[in-house]
Residue frames as qw, qx, qy, qz and C-alpha x, y, z in Angstrom:
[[0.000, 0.889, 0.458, 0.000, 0.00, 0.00, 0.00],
 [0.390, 0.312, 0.006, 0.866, 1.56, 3.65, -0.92],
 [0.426, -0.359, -0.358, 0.749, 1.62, 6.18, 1.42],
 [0.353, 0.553, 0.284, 0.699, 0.79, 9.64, -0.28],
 [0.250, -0.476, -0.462, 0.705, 1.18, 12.38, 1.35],
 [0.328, 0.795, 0.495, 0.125, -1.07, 15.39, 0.56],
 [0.332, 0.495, -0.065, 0.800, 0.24, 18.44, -1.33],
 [0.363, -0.784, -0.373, 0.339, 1.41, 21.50, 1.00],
 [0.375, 0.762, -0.030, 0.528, 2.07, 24.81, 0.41],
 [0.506, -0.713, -0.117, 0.471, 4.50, 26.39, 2.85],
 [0.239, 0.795, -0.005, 0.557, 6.03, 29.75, 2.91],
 [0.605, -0.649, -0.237, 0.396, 8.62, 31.32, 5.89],
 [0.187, 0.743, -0.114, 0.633, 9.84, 34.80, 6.54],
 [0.590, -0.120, -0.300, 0.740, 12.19, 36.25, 8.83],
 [0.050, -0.800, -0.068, -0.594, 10.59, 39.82, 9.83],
 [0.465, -0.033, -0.383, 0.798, 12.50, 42.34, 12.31],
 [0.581, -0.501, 0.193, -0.612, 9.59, 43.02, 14.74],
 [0.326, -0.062, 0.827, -0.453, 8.69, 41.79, 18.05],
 [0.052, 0.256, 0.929, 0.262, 5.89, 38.87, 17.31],
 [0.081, 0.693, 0.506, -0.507, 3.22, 40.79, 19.04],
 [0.122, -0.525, 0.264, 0.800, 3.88, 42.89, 16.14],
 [0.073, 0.131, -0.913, -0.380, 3.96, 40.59, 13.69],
 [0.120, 0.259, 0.947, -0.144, 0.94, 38.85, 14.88],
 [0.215, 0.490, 0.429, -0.728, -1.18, 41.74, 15.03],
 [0.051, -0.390, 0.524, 0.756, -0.12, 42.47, 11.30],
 [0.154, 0.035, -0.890, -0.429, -1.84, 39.45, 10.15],
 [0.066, -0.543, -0.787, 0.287, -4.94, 39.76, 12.84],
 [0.102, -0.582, -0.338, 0.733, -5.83, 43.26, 11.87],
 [0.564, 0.412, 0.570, 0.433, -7.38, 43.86, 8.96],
 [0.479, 0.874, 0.075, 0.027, -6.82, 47.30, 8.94],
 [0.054, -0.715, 0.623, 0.311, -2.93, 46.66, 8.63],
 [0.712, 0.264, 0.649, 0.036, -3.75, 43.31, 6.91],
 [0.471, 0.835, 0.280, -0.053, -4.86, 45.81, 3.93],
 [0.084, 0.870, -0.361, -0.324, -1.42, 47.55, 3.57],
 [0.095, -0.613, 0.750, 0.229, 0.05, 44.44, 2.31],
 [0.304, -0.042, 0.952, -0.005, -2.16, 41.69, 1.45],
 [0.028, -0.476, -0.803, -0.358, -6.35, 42.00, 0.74],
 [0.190, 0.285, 0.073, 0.937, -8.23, 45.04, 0.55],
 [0.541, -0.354, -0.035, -0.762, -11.06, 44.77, 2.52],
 [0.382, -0.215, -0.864, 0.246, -11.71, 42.74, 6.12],
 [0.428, -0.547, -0.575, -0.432, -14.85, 42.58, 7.78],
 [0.627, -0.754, 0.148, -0.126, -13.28, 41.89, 11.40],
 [0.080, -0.678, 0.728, -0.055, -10.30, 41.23, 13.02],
 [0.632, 0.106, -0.758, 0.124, -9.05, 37.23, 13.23],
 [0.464, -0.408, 0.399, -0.677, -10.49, 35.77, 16.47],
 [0.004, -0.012, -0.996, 0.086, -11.13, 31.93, 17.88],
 [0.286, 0.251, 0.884, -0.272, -14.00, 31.06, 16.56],
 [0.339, 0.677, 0.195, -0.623, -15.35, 34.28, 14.71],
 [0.596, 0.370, 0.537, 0.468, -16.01, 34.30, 10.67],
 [0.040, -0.667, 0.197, 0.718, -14.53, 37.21, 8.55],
 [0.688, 0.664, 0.258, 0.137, -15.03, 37.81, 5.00],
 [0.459, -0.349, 0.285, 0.766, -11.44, 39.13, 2.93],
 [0.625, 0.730, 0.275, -0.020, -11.86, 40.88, -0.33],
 [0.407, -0.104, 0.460, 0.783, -9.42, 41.47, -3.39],
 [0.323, 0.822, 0.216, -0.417, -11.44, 44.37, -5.22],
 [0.234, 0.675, -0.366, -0.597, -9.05, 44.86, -7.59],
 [0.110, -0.009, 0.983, 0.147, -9.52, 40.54, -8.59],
 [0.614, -0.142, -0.183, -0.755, -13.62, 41.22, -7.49],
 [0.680, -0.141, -0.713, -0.096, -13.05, 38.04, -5.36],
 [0.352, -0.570, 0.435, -0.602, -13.44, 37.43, -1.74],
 [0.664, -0.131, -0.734, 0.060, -13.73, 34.14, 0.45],
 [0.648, -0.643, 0.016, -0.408, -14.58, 33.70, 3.95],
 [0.566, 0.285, -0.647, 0.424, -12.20, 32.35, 6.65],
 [0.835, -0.350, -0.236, -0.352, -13.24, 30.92, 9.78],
 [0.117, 0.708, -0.615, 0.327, -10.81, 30.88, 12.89],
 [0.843, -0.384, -0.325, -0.188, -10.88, 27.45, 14.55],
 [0.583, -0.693, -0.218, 0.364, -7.70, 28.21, 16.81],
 [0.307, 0.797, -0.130, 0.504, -5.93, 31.22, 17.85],
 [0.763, -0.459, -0.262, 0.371, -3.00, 31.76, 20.31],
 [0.148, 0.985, 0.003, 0.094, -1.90, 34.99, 20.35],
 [0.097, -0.727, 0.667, 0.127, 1.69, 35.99, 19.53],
 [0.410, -0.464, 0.769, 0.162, 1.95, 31.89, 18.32],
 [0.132, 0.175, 0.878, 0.426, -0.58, 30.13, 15.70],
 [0.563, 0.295, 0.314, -0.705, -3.53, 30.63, 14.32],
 [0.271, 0.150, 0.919, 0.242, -5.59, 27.99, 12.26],
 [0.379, 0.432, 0.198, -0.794, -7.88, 29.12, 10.36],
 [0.456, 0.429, 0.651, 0.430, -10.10, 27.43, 6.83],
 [0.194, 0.669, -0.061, -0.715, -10.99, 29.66, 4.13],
 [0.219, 0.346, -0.669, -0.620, -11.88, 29.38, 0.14],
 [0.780, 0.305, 0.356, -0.415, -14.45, 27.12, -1.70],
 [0.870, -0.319, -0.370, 0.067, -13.84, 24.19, -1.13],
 [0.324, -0.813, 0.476, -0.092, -11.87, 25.25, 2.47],
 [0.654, 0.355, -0.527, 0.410, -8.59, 24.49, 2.64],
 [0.739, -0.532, -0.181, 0.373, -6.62, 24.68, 6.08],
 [0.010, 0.805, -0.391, 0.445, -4.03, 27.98, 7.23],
 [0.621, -0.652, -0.207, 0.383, -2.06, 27.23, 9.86],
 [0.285, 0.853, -0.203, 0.387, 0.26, 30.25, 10.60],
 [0.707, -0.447, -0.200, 0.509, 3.32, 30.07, 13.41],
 [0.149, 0.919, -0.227, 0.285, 4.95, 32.89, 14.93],
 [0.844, -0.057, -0.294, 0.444, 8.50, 32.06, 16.35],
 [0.179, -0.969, 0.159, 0.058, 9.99, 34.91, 18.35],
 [0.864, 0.291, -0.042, 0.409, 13.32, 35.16, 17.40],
 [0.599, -0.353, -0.247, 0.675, 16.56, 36.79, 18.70],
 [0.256, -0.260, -0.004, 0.931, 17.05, 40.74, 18.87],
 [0.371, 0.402, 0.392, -0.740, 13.23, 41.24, 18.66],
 [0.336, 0.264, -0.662, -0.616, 12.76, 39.66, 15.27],
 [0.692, 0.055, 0.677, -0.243, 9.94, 36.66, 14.40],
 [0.019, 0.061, 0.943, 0.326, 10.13, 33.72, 11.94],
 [0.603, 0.221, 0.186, -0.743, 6.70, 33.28, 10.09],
 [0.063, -0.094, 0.963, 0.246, 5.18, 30.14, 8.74],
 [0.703, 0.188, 0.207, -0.653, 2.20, 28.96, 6.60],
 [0.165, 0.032, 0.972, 0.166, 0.96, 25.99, 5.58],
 [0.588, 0.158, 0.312, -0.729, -1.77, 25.65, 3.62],
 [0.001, -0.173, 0.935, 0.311, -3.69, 22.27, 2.72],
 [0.354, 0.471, 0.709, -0.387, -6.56, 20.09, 2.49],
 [0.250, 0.432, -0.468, -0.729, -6.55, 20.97, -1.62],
 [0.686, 0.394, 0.572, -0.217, -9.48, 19.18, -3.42],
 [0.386, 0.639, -0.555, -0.367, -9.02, 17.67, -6.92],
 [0.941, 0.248, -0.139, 0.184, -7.19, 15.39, -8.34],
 [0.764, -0.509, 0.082, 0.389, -3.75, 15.07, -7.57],
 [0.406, 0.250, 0.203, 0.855, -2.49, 17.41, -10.42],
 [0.127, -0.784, -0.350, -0.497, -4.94, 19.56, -9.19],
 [0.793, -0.507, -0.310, 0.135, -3.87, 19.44, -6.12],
 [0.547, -0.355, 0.270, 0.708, -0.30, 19.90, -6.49],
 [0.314, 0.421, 0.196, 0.828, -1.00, 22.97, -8.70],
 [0.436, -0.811, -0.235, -0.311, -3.36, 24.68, -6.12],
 [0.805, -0.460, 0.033, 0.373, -0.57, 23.81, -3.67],
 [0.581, 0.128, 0.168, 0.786, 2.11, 25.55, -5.96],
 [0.032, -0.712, -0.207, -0.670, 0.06, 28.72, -6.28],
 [0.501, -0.854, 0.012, -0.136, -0.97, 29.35, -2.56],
 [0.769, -0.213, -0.056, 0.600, 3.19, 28.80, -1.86],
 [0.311, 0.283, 0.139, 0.897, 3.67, 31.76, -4.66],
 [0.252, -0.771, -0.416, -0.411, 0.83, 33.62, -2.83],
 [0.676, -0.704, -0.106, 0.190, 1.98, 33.17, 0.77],
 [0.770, 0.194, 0.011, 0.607, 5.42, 34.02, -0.80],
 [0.106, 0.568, 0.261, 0.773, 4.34, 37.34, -1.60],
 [0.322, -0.799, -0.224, -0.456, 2.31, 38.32, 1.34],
 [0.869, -0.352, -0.121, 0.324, 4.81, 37.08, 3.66],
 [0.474, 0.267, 0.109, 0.832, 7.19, 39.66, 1.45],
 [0.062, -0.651, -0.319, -0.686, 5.04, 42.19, 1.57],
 [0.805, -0.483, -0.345, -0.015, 4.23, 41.64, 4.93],
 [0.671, -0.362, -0.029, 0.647, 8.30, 42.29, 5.95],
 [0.154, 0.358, 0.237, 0.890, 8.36, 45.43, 3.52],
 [0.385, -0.726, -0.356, -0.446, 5.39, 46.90, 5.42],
 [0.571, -0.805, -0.121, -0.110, 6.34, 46.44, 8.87],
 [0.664, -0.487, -0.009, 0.568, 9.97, 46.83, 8.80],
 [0.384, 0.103, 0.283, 0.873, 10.29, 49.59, 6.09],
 [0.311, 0.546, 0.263, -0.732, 6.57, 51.50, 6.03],
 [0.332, 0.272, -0.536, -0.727, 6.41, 50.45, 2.23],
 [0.670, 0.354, 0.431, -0.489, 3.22, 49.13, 0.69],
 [0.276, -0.287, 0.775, 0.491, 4.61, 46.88, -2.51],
 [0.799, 0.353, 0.021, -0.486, 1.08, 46.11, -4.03],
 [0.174, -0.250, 0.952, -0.018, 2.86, 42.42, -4.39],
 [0.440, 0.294, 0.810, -0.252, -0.70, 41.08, -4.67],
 [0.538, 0.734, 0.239, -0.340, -2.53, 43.22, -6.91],
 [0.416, 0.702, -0.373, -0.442, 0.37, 43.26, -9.15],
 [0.588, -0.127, 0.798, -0.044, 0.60, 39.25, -9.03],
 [0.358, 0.430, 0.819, 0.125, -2.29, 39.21, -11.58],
 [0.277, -0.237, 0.094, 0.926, -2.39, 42.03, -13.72],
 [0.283, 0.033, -0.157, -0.946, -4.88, 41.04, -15.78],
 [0.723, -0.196, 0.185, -0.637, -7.00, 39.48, -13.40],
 [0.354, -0.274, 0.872, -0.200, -6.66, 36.35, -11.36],
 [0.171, 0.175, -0.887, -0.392, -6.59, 33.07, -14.25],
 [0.795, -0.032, 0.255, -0.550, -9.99, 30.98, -14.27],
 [0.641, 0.093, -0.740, -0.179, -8.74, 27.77, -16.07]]
């Protein structure tokens, strides 16, 4: 019997803030917006559902916190069919934190899969960038919106 393990996207950044920083970044949608999706309903909370929007895509998706630990993970589904987030924050020496995502639970086939998996890496890539440009420089990269220039692919 083979084994298969199921595609994952992962994505890690080094950003030079304190986590509490860091964390908020990604719980707050109105600093969320300087670097990622343009419109959140509510902060990230255990248990609560938020809606994101990309306006400049015309998509949005809901996302649905099932745990949060402030300053350390948050889990969270989101998209249609939901996948799985997990995020880690790692505090890290001389006030800096390590960031990690995973996201899985990709429906399909298994080429489907493992392209959905390849995109959300190059996504998380980006917002993760964008993400360290924002909160350790003040700059706003539009990373996302210029991902898909002319509008996010439908095949």
């Amino acid at each position: 019997m083979e084994i298969r393990e199921t595609p994952t996207a992962e994505a890690g950044m080094l950003i030079r803030r304190p986590v509490a920083d860091v964390f908020e970044a990604i719980v707050d949608p109105a600093i969320t917006t300087k670097f990622w999706f343009t419109h959140g309903s509510g902060r990230l909370d255990s248990g609560k559902e938020v809606r994101w929007e990309w306006r400049m895509y015309g998509v949005s998706t809901p996302v649905t916190v099932s745990e949060f630990v402030r300053n350390e993970k948050i889990v969270m589904q989101w998209s249609d069919p939901p996948t799985t987030v997990v995020w880690t924050f790692t505090e890290m020496p001389e006030g800096a934190t390590f960031v990690e995502v995973r996201n899985f639970g990709f429906a399909g086939s298994p080429d489907e899969q493992v392209k959905q998996a390849i995109g959300s890496t190059d996504g998380f890539a980006l917002v993760l960038a964008g993400t360290k440009a924002w909160l350790e420089q003040g700059l706003t990269l539009g990373l996302i919106g210029d991902r898909h220039p002319e509008g996010v692919p439908t095949d």
